[in-house]
C-alpha positions as CSV (number, residue, x, y, z in Angstrom):
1,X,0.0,0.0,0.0
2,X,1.0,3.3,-0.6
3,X,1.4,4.3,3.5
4,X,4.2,1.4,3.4
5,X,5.8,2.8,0.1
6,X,5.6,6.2,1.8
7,X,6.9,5.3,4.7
8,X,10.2,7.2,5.3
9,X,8.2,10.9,4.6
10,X,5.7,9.7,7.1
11,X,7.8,8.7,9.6
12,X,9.4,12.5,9.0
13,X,6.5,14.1,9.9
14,X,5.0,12.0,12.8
15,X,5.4,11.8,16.6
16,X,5.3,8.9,16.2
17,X,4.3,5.2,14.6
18,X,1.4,2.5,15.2
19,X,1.9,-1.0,13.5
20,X,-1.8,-1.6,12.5
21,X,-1.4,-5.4,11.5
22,X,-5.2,-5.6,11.0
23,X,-5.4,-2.7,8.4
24,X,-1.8,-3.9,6.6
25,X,-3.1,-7.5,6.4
26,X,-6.5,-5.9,3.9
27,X,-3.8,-5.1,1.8
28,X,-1.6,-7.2,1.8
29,X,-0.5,-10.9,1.9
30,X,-0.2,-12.0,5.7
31,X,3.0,-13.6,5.0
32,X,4.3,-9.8,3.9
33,X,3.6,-8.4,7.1
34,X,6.0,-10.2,9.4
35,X,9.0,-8.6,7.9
36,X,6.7,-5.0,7.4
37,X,6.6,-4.8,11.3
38,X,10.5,-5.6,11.2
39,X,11.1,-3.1,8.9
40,X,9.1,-0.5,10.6
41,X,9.9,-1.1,14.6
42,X,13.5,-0.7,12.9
43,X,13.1,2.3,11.0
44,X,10.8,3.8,13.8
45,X,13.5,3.3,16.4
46,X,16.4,4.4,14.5
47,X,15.3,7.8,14.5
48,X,14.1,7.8,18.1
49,X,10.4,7.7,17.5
50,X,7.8,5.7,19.8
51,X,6.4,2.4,17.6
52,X,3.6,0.8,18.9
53,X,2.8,-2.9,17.6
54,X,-0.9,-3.3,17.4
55,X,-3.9,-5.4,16.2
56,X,-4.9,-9.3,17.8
57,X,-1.9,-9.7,19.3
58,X,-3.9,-11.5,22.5
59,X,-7.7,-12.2,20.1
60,X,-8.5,-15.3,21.5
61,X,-8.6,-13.3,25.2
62,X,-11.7,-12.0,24.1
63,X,-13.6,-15.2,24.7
64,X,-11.3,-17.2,26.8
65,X,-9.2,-16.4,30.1
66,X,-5.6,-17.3,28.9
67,X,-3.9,-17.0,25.9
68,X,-2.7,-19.2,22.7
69,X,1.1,-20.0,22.8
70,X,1.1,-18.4,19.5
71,X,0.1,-14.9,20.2
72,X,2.3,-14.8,23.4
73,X,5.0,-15.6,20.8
74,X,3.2,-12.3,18.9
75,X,3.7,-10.2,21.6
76,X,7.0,-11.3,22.8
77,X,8.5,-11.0,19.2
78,X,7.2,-7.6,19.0
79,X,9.1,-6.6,22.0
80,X,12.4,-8.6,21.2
81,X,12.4,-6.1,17.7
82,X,12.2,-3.3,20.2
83,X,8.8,-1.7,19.5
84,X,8.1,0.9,22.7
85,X,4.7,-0.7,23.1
86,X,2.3,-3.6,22.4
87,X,-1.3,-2.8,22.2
88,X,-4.6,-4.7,22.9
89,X,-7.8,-3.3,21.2
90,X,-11.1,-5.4,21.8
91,X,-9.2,-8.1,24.4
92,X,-9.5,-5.0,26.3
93,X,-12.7,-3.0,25.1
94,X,-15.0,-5.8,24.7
95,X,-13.9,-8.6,25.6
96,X,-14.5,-10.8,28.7
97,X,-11.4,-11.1,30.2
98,X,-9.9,-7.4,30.0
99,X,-8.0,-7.7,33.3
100,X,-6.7,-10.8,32.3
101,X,-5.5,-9.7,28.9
102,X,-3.6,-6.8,30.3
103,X,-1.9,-9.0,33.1
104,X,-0.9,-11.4,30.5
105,X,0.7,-8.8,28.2
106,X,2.6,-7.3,31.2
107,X,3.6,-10.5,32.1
108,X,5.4,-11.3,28.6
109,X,7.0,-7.9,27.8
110,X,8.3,-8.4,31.5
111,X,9.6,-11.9,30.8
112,X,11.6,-10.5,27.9
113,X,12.9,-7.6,29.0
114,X,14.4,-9.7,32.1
115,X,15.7,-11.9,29.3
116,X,19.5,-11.8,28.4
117,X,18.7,-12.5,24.9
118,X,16.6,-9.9,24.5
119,X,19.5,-7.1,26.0
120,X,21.9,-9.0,23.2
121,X,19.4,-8.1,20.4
122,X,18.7,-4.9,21.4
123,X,22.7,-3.7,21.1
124,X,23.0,-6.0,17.7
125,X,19.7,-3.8,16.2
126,X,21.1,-0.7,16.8
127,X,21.4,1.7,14.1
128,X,24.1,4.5,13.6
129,X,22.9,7.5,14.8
130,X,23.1,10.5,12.7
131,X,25.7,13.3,13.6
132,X,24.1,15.8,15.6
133,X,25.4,17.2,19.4
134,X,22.4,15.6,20.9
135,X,22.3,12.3,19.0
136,X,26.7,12.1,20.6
137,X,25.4,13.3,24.1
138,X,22.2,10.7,24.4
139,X,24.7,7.5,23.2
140,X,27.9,8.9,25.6
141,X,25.4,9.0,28.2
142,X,24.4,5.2,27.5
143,X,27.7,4.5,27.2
144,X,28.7,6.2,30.5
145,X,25.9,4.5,32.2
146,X,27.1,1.4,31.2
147,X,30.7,1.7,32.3
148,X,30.0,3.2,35.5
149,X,27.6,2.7,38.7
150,X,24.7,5.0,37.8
151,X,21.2,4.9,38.9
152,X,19.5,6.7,36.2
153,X,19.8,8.9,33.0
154,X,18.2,12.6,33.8
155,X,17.4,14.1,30.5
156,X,16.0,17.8,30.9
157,X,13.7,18.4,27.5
158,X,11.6,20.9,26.3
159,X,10.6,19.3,23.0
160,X,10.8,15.6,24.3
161,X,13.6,15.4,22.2
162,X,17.0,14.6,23.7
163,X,14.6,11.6,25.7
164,X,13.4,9.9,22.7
165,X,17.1,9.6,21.6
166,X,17.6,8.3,24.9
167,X,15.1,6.2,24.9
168,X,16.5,4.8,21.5
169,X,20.0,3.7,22.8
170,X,18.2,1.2,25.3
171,X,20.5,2.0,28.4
172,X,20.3,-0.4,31.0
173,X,19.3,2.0,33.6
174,X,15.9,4.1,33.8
175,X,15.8,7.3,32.2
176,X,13.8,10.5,34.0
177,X,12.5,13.0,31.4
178,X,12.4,16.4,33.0
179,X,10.3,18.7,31.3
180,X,8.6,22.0,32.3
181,X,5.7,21.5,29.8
182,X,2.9,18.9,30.8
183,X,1.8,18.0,26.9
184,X,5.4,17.1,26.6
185,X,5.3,14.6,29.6
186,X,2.2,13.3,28.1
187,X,4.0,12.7,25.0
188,X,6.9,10.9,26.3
189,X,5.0,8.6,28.3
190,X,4.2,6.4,25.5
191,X,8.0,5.5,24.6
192,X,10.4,3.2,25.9
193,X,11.7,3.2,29.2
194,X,11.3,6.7,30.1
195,X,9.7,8.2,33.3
196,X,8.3,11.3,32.5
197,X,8.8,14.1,35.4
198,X,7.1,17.7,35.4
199,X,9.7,20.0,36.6
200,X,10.0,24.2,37.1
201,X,11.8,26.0,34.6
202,X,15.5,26.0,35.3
203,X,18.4,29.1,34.0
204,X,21.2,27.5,35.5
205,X,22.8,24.0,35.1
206,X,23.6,23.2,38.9
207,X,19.3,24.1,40.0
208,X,19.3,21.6,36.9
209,X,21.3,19.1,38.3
210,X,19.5,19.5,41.8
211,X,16.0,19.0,40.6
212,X,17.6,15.8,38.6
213,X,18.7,15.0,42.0
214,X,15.4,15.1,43.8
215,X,13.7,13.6,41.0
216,X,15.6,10.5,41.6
217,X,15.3,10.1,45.0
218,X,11.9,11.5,45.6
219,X,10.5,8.9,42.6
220,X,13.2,5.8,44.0
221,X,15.9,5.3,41.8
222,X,18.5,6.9,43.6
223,X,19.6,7.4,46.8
224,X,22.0,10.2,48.5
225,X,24.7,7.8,47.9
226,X,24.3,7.1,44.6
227,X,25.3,9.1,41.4
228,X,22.9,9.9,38.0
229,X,23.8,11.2,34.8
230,X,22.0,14.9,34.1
231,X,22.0,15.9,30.1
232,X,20.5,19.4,29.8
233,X,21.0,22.1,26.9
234,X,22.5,25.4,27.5
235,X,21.1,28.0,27.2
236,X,17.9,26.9,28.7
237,X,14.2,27.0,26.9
238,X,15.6,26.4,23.4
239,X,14.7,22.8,22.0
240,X,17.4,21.0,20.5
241,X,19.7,22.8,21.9
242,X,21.3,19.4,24.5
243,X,25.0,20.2,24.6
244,X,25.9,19.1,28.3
245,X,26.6,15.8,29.9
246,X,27.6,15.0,33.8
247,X,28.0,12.0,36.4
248,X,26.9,13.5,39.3
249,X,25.5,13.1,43.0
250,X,22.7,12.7,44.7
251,X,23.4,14.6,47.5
252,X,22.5,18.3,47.5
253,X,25.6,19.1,49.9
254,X,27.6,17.2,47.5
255,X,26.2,18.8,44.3
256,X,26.4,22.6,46.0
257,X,30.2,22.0,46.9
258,X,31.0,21.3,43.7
259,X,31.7,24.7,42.8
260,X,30.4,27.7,40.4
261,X,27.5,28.2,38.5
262,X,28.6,25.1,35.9
């Protein structure tokens, strides 16, 4: 169909991408749509936009209280591709076991993500990243996270930005999206991995690095003793704009003795 042919310009100008099996398969041969999702999830997460795999992934929940082995396969290989979410439509709306189809999808994209395979195809799928300041600063701060004990990436965001290319790397640890605006914390909410925080406006990156602080203790991934990594762009307010990386403490006293302004 033409929405599959035109997929790279629509991918441009989206937030982001739903995998609607059920409307593909009208169009298309069933055995065409296994590698279309592939494709897709791929292309979709390469440029750090949310994917969303939808359409009978759990159908036979509708009508009965567990699941076939085949569609928990559905939904796991979904997740092992890296799609940011699997959906359920009427195993949900309609059906007679809603709870029960929820809990079940949990349960799987919990099982894989605990999986090692699962960590070893996520680092084999990922894709260059293009050459921007932000796109260096989100895969250092995976990077760093990876080689270091941090609790959490702190990603300050206007736009929702610099977290969606966070969210792309798939660090190990969570990622916090601080962002003054609620419609952006809205927005984020739907991609991988990230824990969306409303914050006040900052001017200065040390009140940034505080806030990142509290936001990590106050919501449990971090204690006092523990270290984060804060990525922020300077000056403040202007999207796009993520220039600044640091490894830094939980504690306050820690953070205020560190000296100037930053």
């Amino acid at each position: 169909p033409a929405a599959v042919k035109a997929f790279a310009e629509i991918l441009e100008a989206s937030d982001g991408i739903m995998v609607a099996r059920g409307d593909l398969g009208v169009e298309l041969p069933v055995t065409s749509l296994p590698p279309i999702q592939k494709r897709l999830v791929r292309l979709s997460r390469a440029v750090g936009k949310p994917v969303i795999v939808a359409t009978q992934m759990l159908e036979s929940m509708i009508t009965a209280p567990v699941p076939t082995r085949a569609e928990v396969s559905d939904v796991a290989t979904a997740i092992y591709e890296g799609a940011d979410g699997v959906m359920l439509s009427a195993e949900s709306a309609a059906g007679d076991y809603p709870v029960e189809a929820v809990t079940t999808m949990n349960n799987v994209a919990a099982s894989v993500e605990s999986d090692t395979v699962y960590r070893q195809i996520i680092e084999a799928s990922r894709t260059p990243s293009r050459h921007s300041v932000a796109d260096a600063i989100t895969v250092a701060a995976r990077e760093v996270a990876e080689t270091t004990n941090v609790k959490a990436i702190c990603c300050f965001s206007h736009s929702g930005t610099t977290a969606l290319l966070a969210a792309r790397e798939r660090p190990k640890v969570p990622i916090i999206a601080l962002t003054p605006l609620v419609r952006t914390a809205r927005r984020l909410a739907l991609s991988w991995g990230l824990h969306c925080v409303v914050t006040a406006e900052v001017d200065r990156f040390k009140m940034a690095v505080v806030n990142a602080a509290r936001a990590a203790r106050e919501h449990g991934f971090a204690t006092d003793a523990d270290r984060i990594i804060v990525t922020a762009g300077i000056p403040f307010g202007q999207p796009g704009s993520t220039n600044i990386l640091r490894v830094a403490p939980c504690d306050e006293k820690k953070i205020y003795a560190g000296g100037g302004e930053d």
